[in-house]
Backbone as XML, in Angstrom:
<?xml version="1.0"?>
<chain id="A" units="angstrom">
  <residue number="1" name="UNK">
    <atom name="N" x="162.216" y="0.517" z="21.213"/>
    <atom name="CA" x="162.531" y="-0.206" z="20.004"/>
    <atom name="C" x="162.033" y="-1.640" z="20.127"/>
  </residue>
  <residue number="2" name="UNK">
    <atom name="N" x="161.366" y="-1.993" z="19.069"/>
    <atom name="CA" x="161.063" y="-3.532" z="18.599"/>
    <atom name="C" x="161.961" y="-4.418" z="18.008"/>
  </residue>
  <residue number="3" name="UNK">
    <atom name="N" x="162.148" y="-5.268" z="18.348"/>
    <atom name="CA" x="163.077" y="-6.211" z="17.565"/>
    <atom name="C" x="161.785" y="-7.140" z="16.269"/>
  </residue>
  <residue number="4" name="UNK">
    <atom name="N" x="162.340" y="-6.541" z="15.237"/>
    <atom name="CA" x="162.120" y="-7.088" z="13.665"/>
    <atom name="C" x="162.385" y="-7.554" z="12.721"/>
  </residue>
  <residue number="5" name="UNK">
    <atom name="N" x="162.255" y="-8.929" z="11.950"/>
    <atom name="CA" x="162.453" y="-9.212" z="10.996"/>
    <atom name="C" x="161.622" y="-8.125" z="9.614"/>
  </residue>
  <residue number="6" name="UNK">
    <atom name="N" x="162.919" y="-7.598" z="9.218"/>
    <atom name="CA" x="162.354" y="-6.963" z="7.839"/>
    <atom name="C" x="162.729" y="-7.721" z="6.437"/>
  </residue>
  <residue number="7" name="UNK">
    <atom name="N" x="161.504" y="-7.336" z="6.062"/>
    <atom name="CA" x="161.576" y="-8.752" z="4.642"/>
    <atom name="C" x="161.411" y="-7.536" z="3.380"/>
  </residue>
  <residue number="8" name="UNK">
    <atom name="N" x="162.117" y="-6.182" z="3.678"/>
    <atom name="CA" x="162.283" y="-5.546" z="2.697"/>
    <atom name="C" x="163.351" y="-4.970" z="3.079"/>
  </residue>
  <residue number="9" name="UNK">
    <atom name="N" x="164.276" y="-3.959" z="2.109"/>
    <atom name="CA" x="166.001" y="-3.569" z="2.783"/>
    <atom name="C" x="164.822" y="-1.860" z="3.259"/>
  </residue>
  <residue number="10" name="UNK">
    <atom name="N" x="165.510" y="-1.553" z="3.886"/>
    <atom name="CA" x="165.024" y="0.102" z="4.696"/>
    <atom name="C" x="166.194" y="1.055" z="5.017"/>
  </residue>
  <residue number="11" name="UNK">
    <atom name="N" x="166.118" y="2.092" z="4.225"/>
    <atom name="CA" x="167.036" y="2.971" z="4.673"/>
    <atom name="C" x="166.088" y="4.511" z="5.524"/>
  </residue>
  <residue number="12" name="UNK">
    <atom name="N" x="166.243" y="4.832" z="6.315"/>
    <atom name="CA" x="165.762" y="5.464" z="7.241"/>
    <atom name="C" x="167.317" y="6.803" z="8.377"/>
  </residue>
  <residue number="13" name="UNK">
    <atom name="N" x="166.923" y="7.430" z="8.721"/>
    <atom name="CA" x="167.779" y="8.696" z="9.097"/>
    <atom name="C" x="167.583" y="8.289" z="10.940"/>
  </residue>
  <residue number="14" name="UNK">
    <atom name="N" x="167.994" y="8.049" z="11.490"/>
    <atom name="CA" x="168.760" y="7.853" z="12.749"/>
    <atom name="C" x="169.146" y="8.752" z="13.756"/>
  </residue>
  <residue number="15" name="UNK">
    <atom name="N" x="168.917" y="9.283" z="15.105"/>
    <atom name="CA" x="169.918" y="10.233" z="16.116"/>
    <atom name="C" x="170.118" y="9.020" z="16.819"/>
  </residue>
  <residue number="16" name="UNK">
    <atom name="N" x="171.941" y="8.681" z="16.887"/>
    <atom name="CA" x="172.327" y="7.483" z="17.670"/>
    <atom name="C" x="172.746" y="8.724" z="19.071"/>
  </residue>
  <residue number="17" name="UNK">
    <atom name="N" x="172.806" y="7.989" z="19.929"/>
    <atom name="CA" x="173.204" y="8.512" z="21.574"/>
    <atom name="C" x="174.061" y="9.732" z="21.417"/>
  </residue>
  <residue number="18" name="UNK">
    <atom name="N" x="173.381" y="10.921" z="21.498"/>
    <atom name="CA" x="174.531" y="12.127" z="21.559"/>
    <atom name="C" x="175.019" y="12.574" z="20.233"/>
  </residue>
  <residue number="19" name="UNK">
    <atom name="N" x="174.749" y="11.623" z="19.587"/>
    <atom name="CA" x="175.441" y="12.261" z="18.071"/>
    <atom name="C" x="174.117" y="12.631" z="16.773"/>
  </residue>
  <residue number="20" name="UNK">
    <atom name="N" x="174.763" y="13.312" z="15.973"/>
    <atom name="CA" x="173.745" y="14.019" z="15.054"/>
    <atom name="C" x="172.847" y="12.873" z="14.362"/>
  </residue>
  <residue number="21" name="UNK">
    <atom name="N" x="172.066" y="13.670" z="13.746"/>
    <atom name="CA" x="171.250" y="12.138" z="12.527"/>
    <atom name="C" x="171.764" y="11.909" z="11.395"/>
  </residue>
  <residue number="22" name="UNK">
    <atom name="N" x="171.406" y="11.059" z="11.426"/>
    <atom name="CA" x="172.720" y="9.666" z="10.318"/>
    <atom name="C" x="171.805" y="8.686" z="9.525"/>
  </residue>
  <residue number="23" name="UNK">
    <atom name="N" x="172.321" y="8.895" z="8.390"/>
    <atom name="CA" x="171.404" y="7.986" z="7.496"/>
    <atom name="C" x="171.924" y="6.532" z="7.693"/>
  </residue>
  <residue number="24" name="UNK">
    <atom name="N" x="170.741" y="5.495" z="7.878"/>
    <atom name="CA" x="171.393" y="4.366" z="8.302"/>
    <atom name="C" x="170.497" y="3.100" z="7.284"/>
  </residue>
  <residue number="25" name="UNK">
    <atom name="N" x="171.232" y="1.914" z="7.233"/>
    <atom name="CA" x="170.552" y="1.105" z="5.777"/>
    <atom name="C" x="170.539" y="-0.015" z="6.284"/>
  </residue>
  <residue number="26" name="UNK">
    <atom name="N" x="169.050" y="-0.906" z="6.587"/>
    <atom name="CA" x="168.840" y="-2.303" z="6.891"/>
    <atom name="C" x="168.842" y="-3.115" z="5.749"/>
  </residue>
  <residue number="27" name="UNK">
    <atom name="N" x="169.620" y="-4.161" z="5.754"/>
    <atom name="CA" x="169.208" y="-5.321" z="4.452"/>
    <atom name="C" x="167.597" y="-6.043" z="4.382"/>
  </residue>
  <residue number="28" name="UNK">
    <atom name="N" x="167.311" y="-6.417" z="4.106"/>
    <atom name="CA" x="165.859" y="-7.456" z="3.735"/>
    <atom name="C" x="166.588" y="-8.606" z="4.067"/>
  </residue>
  <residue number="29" name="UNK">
    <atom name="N" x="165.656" y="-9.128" z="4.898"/>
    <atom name="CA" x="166.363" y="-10.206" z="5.983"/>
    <atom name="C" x="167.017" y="-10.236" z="7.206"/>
  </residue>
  <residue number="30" name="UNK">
    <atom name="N" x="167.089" y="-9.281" z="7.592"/>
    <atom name="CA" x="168.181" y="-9.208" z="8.707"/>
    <atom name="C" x="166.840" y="-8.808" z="10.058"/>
  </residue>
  <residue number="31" name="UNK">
    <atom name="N" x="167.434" y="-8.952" z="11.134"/>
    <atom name="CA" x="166.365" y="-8.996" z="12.485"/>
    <atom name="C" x="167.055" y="-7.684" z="13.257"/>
  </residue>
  <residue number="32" name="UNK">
    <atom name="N" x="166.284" y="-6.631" z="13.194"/>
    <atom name="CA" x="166.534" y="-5.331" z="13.491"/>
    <atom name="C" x="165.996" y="-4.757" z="14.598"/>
  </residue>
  <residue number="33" name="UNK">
    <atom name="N" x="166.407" y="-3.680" z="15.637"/>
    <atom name="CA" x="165.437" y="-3.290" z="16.568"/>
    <atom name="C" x="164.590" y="-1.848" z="15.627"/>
  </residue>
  <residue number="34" name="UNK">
    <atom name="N" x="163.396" y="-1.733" z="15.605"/>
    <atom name="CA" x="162.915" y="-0.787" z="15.027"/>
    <atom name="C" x="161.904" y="0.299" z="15.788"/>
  </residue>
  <residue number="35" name="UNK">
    <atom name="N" x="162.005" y="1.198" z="15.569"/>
    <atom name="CA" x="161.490" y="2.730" z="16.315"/>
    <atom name="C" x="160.206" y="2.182" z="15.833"/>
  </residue>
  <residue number="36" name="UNK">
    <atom name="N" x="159.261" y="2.810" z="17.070"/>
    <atom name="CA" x="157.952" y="3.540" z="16.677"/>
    <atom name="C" x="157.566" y="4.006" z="15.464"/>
  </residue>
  <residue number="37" name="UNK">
    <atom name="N" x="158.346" y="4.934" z="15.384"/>
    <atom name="CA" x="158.011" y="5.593" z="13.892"/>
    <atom name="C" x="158.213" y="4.890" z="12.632"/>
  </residue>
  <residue number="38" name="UNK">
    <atom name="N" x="158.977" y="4.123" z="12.533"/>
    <atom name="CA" x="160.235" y="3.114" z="11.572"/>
    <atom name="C" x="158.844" y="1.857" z="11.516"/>
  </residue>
  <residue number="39" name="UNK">
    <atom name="N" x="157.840" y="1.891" z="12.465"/>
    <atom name="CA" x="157.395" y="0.249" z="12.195"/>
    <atom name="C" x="155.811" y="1.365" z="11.899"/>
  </residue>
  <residue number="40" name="UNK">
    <atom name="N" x="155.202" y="2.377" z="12.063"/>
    <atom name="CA" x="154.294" y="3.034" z="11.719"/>
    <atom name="C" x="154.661" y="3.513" z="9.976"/>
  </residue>
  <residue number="41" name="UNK">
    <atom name="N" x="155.218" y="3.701" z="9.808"/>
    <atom name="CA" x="155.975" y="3.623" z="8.489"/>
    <atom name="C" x="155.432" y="2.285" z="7.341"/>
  </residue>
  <residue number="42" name="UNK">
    <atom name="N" x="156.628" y="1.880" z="8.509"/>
    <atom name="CA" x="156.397" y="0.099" z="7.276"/>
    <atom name="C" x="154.437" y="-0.062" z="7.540"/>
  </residue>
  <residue number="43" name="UNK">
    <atom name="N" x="153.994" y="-0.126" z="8.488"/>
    <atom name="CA" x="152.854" y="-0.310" z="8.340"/>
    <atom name="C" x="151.776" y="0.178" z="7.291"/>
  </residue>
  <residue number="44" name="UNK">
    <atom name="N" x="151.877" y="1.615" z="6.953"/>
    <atom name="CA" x="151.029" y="2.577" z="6.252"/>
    <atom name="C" x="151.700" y="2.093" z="4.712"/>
  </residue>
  <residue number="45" name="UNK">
    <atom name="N" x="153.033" y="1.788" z="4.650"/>
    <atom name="CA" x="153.733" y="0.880" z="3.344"/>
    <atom name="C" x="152.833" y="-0.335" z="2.903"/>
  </residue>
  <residue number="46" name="UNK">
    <atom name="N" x="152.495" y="-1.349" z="3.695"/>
    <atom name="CA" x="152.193" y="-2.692" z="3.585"/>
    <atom name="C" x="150.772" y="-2.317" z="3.690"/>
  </residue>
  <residue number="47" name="UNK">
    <atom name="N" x="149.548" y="-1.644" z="4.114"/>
    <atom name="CA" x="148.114" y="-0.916" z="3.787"/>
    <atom name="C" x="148.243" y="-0.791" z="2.146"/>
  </residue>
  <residue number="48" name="UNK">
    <atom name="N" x="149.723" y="0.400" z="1.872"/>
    <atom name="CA" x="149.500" y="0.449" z="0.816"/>
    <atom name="C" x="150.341" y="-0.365" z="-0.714"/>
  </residue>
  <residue number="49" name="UNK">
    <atom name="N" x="150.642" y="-1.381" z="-0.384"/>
    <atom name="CA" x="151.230" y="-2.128" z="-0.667"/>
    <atom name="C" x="150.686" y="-3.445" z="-1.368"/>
  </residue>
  <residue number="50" name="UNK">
    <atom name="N" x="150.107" y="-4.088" z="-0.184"/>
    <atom name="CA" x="149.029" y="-4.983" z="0.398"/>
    <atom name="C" x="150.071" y="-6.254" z="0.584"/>
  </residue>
  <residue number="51" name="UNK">
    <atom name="N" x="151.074" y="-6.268" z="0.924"/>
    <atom name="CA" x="152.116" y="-6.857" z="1.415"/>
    <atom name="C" x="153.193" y="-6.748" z="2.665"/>
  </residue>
  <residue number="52" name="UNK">
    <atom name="N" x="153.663" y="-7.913" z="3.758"/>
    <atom name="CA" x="153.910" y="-7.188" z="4.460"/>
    <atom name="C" x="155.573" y="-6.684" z="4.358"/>
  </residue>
  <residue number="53" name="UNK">
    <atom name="N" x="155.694" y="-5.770" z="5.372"/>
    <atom name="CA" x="157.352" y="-5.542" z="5.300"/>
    <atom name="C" x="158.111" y="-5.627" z="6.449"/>
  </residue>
  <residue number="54" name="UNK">
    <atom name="N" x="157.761" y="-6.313" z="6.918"/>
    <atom name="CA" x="158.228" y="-7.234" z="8.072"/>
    <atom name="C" x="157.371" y="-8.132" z="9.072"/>
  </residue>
  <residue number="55" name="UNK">
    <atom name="N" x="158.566" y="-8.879" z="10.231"/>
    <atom name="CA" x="157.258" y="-10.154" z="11.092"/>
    <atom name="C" x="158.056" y="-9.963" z="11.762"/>
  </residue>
  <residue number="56" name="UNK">
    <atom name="N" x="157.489" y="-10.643" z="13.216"/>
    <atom name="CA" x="158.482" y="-10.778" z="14.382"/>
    <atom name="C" x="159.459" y="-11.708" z="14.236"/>
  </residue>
  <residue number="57" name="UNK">
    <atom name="N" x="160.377" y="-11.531" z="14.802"/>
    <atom name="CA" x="161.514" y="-12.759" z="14.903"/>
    <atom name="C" x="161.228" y="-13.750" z="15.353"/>
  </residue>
  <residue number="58" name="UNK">
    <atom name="N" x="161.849" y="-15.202" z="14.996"/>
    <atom name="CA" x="161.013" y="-16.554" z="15.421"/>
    <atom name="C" x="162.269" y="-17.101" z="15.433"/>
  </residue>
  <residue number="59" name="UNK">
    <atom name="N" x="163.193" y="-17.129" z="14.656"/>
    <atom name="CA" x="164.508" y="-17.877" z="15.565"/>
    <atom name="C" x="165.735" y="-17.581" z="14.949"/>
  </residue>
  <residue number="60" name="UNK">
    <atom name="N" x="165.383" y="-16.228" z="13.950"/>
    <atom name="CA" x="166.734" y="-15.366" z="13.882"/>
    <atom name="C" x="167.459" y="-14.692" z="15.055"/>
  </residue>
  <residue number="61" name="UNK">
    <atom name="N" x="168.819" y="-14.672" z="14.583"/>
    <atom name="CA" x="169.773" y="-13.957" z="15.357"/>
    <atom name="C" x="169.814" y="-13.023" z="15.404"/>
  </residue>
  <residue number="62" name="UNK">
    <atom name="N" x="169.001" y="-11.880" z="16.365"/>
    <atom name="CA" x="168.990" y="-10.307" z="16.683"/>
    <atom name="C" x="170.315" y="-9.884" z="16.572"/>
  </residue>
  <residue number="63" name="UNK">
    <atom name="N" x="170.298" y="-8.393" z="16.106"/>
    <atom name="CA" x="171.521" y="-7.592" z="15.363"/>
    <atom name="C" x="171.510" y="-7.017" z="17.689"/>
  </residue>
  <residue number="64" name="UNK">
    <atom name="N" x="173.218" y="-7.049" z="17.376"/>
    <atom name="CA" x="173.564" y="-6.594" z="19.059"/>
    <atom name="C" x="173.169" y="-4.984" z="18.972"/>
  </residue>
  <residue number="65" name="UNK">
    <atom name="N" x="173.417" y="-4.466" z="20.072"/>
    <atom name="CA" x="173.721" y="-2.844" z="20.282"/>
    <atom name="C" x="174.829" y="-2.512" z="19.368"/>
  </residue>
  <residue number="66" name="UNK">
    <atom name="N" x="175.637" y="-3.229" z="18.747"/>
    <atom name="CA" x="177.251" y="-2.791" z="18.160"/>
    <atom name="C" x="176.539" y="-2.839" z="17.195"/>
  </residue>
  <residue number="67" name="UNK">
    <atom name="N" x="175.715" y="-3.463" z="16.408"/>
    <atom name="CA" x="175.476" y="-3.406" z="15.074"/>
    <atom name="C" x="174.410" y="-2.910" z="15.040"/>
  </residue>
  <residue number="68" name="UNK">
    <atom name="N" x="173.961" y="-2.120" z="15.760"/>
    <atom name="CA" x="172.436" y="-1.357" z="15.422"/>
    <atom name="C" x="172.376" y="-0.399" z="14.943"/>
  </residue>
  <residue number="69" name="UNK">
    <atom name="N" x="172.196" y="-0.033" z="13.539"/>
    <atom name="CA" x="172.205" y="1.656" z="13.113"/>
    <atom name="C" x="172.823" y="0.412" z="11.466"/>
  </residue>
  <residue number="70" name="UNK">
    <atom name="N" x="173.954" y="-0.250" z="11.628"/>
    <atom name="CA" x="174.613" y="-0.517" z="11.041"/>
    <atom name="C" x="173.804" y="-1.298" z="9.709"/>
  </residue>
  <residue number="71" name="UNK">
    <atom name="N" x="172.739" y="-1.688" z="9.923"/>
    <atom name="CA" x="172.370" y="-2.480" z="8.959"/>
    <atom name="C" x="171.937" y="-4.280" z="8.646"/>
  </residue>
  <residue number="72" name="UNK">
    <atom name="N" x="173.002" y="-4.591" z="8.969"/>
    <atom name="CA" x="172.856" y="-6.347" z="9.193"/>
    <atom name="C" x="173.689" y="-6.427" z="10.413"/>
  </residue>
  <residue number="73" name="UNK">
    <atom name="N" x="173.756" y="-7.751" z="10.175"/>
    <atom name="CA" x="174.748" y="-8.587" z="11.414"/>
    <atom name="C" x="175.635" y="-8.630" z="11.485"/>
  </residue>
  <residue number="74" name="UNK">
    <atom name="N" x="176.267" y="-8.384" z="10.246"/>
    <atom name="CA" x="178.123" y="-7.995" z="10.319"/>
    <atom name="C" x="178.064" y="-6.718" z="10.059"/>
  </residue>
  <residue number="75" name="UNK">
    <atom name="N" x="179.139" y="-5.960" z="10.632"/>
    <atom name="CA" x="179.183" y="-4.386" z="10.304"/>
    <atom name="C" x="179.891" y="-4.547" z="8.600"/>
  </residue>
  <residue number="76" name="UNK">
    <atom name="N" x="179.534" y="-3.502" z="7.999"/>
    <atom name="CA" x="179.697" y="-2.983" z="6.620"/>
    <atom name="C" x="180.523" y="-2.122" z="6.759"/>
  </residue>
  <residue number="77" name="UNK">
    <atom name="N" x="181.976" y="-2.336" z="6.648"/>
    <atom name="CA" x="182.728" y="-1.133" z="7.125"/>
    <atom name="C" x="182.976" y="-0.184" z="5.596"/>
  </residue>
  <residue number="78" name="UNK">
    <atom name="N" x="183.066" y="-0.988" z="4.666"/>
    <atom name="CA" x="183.197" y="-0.381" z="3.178"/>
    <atom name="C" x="181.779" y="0.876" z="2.935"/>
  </residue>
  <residue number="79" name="UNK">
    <atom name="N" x="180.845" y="0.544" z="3.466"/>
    <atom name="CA" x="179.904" y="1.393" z="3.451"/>
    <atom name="C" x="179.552" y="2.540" z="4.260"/>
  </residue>
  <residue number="80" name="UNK">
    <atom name="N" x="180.542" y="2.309" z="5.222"/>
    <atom name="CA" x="180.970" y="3.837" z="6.404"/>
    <atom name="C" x="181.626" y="4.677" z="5.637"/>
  </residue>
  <residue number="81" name="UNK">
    <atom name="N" x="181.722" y="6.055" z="5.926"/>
    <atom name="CA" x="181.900" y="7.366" z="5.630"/>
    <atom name="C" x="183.045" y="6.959" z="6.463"/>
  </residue>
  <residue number="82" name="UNK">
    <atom name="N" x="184.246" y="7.988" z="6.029"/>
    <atom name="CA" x="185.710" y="8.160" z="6.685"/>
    <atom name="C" x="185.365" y="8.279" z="8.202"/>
  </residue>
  <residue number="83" name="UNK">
    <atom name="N" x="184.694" y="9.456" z="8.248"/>
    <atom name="CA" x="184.117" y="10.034" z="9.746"/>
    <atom name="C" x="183.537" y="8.821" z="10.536"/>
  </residue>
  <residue number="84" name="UNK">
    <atom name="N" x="182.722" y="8.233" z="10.242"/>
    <atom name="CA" x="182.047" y="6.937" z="10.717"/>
    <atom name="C" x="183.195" y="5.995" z="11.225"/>
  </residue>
  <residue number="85" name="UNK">
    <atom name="N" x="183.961" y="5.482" z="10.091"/>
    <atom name="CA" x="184.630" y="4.479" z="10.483"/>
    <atom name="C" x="186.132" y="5.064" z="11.660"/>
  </residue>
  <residue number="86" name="UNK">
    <atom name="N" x="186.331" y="6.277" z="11.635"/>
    <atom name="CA" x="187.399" y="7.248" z="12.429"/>
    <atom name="C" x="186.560" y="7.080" z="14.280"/>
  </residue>
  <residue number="87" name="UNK">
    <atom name="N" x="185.428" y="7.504" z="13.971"/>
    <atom name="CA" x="184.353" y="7.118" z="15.152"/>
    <atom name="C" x="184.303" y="5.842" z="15.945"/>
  </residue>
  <residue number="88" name="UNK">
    <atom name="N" x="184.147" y="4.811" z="15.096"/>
    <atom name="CA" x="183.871" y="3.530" z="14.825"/>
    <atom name="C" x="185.094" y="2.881" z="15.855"/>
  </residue>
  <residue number="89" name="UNK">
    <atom name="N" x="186.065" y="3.350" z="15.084"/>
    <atom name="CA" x="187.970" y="2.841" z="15.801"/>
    <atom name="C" x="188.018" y="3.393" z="17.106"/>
  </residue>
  <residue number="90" name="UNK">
    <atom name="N" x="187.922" y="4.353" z="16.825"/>
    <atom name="CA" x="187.780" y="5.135" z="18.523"/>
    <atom name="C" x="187.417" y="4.879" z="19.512"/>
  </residue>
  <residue number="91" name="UNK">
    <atom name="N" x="185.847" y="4.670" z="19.401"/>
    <atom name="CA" x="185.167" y="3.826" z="20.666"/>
    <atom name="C" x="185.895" y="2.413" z="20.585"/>
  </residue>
  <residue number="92" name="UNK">
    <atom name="N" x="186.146" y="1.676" z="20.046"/>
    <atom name="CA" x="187.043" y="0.949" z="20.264"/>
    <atom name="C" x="188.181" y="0.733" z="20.538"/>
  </residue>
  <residue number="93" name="UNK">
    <atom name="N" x="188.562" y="1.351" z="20.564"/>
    <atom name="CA" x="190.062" y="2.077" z="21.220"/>
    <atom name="C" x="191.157" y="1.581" z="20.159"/>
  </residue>
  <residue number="94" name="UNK">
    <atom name="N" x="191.116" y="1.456" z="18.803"/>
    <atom name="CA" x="192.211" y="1.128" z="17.795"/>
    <atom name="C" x="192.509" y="2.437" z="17.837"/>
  </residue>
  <residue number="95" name="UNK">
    <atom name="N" x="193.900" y="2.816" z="17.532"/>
    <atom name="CA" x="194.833" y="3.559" z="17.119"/>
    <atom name="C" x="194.802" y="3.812" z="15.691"/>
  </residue>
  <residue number="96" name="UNK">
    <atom name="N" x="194.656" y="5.065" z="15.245"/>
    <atom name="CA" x="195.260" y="5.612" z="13.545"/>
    <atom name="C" x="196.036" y="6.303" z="13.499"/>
  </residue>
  <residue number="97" name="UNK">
    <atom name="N" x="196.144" y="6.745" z="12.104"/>
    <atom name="CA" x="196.941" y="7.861" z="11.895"/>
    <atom name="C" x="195.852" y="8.554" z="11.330"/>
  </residue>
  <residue number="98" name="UNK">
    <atom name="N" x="196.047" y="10.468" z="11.936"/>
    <atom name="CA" x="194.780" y="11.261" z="11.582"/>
    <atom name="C" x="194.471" y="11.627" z="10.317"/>
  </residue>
  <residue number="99" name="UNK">
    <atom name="N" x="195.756" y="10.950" z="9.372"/>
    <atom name="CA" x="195.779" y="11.076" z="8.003"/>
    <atom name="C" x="195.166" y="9.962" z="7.076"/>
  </residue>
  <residue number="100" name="UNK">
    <atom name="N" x="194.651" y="8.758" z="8.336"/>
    <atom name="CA" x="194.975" y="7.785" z="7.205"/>
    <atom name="C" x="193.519" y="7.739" z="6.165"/>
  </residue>
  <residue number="101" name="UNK">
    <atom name="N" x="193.966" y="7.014" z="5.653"/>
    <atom name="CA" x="192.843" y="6.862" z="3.858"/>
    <atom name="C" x="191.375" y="5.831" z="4.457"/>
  </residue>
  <residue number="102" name="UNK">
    <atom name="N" x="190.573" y="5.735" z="3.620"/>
    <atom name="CA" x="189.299" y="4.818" z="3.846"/>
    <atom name="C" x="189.920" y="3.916" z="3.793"/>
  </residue>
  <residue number="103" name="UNK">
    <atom name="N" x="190.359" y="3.217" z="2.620"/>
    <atom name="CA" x="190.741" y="1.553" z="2.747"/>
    <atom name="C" x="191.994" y="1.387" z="4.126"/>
  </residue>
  <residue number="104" name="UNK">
    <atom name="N" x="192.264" y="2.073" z="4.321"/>
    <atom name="CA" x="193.507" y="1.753" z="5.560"/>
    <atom name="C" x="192.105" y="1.674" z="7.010"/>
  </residue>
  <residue number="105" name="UNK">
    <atom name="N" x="191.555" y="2.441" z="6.788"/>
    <atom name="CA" x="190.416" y="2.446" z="8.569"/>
    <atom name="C" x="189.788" y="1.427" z="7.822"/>
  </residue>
  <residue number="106" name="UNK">
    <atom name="N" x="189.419" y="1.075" z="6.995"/>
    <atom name="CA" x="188.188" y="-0.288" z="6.755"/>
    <atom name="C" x="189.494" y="-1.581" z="6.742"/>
  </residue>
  <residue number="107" name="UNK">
    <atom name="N" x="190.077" y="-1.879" z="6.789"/>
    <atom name="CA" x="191.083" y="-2.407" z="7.029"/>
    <atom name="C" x="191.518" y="-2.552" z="8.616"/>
  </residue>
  <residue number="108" name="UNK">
    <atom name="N" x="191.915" y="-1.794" z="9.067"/>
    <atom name="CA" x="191.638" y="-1.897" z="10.700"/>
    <atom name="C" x="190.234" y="-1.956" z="11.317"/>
  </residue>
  <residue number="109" name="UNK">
    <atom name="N" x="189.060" y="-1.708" z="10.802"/>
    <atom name="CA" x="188.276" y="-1.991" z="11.431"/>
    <atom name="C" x="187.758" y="-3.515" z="11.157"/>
  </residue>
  <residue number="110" name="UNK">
    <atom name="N" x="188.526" y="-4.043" z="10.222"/>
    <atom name="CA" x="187.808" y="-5.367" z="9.838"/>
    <atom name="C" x="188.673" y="-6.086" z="10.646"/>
  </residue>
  <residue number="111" name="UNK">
    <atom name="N" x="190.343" y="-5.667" z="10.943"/>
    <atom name="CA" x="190.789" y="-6.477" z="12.084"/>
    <atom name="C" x="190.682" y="-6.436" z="12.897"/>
  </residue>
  <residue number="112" name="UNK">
    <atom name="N" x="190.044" y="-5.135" z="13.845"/>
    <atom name="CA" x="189.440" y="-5.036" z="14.907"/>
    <atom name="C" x="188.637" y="-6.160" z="15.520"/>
  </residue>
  <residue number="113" name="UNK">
    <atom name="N" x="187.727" y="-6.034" z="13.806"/>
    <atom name="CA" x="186.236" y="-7.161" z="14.302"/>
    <atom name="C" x="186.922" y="-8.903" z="14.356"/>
  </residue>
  <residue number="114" name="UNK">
    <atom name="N" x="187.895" y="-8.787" z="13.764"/>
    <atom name="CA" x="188.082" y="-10.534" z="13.602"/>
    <atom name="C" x="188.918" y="-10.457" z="15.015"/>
  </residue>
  <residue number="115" name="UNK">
    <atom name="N" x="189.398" y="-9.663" z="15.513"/>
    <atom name="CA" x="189.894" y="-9.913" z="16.731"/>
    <atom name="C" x="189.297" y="-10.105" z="18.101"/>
  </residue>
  <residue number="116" name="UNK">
    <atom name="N" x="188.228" y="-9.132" z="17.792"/>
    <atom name="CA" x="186.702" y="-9.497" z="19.013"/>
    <atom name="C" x="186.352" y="-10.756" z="18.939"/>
  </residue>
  <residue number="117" name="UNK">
    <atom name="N" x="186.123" y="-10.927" z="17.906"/>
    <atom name="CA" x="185.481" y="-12.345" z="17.802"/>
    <atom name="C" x="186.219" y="-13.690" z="18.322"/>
  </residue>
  <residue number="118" name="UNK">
    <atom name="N" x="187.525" y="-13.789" z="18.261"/>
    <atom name="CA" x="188.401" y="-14.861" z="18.873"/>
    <atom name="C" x="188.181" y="-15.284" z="20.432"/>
  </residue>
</chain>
């Protein structure tokens, strides 16, 4: 993987470590690591385009391993699937209930994140 500034948003299908493929969505703007295939892509785009769709990074803030797949630099928890964000808590070791609703896990996962961050 390359680390990239993309200056267009990219949604593209994903196999993260061990788990199935997953549709995953970069913003326009954000500094991304990008596959082989993912930057052969944008390339044959911008040929036919005649514009580019991305540059190297020059003194943006690279997206970590935690936010890679995810899109930008802050995770988007409103935009996770139940399953995702149930995943998401887990490896992190938050606690649910196996019942609970989307807004209740996007809710703990957003306090999760403000709690890392302290």
């Amino acid at each position: 993987m390359v680390m990239k500034v993309l200056l267009v948003a990219l949604s593209t299908s994903r196999a993260a470590k061990g788990e199935d493929v997953k549709r995953v969505h970069f913003e326009a703007g954000t500094a991304q690591n990008l596959t082989k295939d993912e930057i052969k892509m944008l390339d044959g785009l911008t040929a036919q385009a005649g514009r580019p769709h991305y540059r190297d990074v020059i003194n943006e803030q690279p997206a970590t391993d935690e936010d890679e797949g995810q899109g930008e630099n802050e995770t988007d928890f409103e935009a996770m699937t139940v399953a995702d964000l149930k995943s998401h808590l887990t490896d992190a070791g938050v606690t649910f209930a196996p019942t609970a609703v989307k807004a209740g896990l996007v809710a703990a996962a957003q306090a999760n994140a403000t709690d890392e961050e302290l």
